[in-house]
DRENPA-3360 file (N, C-alpha, C; in nm, 2 decimals, always signed):
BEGIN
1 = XXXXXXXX = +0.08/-0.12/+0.00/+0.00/+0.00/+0.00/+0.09/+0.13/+0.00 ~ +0.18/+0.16/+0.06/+0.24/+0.23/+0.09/+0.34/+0.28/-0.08 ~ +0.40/+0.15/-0.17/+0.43/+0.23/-0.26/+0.27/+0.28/-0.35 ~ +0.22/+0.24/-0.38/+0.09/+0.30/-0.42/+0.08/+0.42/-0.35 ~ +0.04/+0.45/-0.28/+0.03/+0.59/-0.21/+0.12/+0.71/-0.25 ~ +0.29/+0.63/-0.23/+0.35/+0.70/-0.31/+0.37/+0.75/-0.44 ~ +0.31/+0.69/-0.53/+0.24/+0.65/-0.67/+0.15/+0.74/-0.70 ~ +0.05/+0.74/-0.67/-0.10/+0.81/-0.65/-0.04/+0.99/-0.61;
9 = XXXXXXXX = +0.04/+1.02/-0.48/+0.09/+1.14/-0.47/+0.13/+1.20/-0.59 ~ +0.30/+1.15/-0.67/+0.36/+1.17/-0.73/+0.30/+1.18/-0.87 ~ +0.18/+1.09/-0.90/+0.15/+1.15/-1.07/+0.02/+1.27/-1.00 ~ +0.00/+1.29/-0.85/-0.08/+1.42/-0.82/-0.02/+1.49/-0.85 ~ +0.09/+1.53/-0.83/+0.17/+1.64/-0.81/+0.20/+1.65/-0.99 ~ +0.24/+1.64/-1.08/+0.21/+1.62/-1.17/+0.14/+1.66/-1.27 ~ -0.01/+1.60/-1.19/-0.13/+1.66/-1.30/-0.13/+1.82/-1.26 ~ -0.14/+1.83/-1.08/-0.09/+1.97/-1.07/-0.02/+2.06/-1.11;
17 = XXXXXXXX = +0.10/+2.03/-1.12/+0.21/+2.11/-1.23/+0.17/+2.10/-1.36 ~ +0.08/+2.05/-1.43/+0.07/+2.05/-1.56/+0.12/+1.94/-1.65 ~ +0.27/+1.88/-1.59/+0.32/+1.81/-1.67/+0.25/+1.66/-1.72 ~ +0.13/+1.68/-1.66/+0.09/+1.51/-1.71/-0.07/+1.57/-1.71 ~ -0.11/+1.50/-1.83/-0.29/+1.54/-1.87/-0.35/+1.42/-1.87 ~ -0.42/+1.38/-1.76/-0.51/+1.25/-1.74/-0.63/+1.29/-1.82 ~ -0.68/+1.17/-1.95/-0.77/+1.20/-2.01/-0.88/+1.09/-2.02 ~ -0.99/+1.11/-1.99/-1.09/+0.96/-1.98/-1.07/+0.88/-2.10;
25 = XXXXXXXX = -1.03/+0.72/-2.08/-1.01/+0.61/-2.20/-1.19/+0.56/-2.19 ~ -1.26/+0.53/-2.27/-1.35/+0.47/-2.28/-1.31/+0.31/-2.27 ~ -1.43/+0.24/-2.18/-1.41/+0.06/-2.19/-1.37/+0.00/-2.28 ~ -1.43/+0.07/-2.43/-1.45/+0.01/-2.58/-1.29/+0.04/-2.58 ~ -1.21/+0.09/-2.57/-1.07/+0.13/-2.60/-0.95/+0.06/-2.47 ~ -1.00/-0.01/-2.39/-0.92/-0.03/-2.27/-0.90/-0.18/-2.30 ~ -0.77/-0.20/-2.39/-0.70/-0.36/-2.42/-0.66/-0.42/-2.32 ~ -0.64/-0.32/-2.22/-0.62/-0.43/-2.10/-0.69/-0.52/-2.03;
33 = XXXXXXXX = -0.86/-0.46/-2.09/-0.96/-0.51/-2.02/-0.97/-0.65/-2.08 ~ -0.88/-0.75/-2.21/-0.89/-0.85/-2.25/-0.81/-0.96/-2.14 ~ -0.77/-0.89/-2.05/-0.67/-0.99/-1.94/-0.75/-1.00/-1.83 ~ -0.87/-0.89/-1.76/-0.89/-0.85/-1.65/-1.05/-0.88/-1.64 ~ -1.12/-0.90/-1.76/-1.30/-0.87/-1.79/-1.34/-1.01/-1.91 ~ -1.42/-1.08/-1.86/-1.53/-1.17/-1.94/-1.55/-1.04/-2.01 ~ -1.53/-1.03/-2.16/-1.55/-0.94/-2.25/-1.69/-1.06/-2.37 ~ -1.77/-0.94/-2.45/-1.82/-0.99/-2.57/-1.75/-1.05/-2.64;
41 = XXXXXXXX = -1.82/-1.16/-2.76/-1.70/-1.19/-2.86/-1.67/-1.08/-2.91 ~ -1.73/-1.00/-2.99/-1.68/-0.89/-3.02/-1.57/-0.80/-3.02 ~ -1.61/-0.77/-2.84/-1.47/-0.70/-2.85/-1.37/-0.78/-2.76 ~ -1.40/-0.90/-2.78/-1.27/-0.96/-2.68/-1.17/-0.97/-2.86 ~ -1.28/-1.02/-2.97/-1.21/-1.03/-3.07/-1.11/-0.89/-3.15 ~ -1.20/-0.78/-3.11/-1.12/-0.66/-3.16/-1.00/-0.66/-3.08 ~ -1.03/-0.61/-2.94/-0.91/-0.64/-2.84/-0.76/-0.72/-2.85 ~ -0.77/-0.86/-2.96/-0.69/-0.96/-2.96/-0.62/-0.91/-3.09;
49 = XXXXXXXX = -0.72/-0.89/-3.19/-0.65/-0.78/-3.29/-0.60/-0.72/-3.30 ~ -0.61/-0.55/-3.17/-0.52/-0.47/-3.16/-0.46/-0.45/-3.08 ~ -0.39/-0.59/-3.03/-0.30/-0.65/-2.97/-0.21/-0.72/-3.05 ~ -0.21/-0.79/-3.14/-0.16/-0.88/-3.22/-0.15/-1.02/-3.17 ~ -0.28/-1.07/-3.07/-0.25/-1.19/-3.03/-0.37/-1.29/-3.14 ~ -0.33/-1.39/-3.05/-0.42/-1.54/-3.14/-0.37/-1.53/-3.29 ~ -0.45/-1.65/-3.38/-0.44/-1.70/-3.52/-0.46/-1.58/-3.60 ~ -0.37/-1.45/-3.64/-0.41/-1.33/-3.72/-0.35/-1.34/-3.80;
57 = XXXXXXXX = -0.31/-1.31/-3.99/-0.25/-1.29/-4.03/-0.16/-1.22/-4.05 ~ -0.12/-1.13/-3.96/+0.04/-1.01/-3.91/+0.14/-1.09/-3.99 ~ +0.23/-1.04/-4.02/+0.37/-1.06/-4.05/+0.46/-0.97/-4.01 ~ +0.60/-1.03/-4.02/+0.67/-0.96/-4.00/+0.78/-0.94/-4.11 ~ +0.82/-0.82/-4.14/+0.91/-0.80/-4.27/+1.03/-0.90/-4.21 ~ +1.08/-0.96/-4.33/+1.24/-1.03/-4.31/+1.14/-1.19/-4.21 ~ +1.02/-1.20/-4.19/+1.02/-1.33/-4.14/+1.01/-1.41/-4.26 ~ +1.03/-1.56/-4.24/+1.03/-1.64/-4.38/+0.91/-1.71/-4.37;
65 = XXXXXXXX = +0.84/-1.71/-4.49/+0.68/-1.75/-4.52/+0.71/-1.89/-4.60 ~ +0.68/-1.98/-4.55/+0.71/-2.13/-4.61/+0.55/-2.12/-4.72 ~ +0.64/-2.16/-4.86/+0.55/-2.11/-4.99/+0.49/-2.27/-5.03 ~ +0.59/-2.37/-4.98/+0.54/-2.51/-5.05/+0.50/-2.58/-4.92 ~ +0.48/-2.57/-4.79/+0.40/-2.65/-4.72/+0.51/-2.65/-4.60 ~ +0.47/-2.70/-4.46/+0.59/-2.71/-4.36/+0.68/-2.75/-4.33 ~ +0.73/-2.90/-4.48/+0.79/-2.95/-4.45/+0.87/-2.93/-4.59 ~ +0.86/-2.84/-4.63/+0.92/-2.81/-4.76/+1.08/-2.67/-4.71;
73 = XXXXXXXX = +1.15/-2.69/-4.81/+1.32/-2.61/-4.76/+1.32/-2.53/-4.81 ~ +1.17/-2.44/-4.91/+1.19/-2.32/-4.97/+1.10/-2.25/-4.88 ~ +1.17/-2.16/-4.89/+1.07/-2.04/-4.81/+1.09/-1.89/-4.88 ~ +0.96/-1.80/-4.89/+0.97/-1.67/-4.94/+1.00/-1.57/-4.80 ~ +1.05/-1.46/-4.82/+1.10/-1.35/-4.73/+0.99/-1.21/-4.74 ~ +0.94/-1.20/-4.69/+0.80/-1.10/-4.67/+0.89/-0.98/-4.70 ~ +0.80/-0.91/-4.75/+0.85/-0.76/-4.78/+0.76/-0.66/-4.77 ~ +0.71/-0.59/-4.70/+0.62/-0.48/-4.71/+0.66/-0.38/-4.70;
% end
């Protein structure tokens, strides 16, 4: 409790000085809530999306894309 408190003070002091602007996040926008909340499919599905988790198709440039199957020794190099 005690660092919290200290925590809680220090970004007070803060919003007071100006140097930090606390702005309301809406639910619909809070990714964190996919770790913390029984979400809809919906947005547990958007949430996983703009996260980059589960079966998506993301890539990553320079990752190698196997073009003939998993057990094949050619592979293509993504470029975007």
């Amino acid at each position: 409790m005690k660092h919290l408190e200290i925590d809680y003070h220090f970004v007070r002091e803060k919003v007071i000085r100006g140097d930090l602007l606390v702005q309301h996040v809406s639910s619909a926008d809070q990714f964190v809530d996919i770790l913390t909340k029984g979400l809809s499919t919906h947005l547990f599905q958007q949430h996983c999306s703009n996260l980059m988790l589960g079966s998506s198709k993301h890539a990553i440039e320079g990752e190698c894309k196997d073009i003939n199957g998993p057990s094949a020794a050619t592979c293509q190099k993504i470029k975007e």
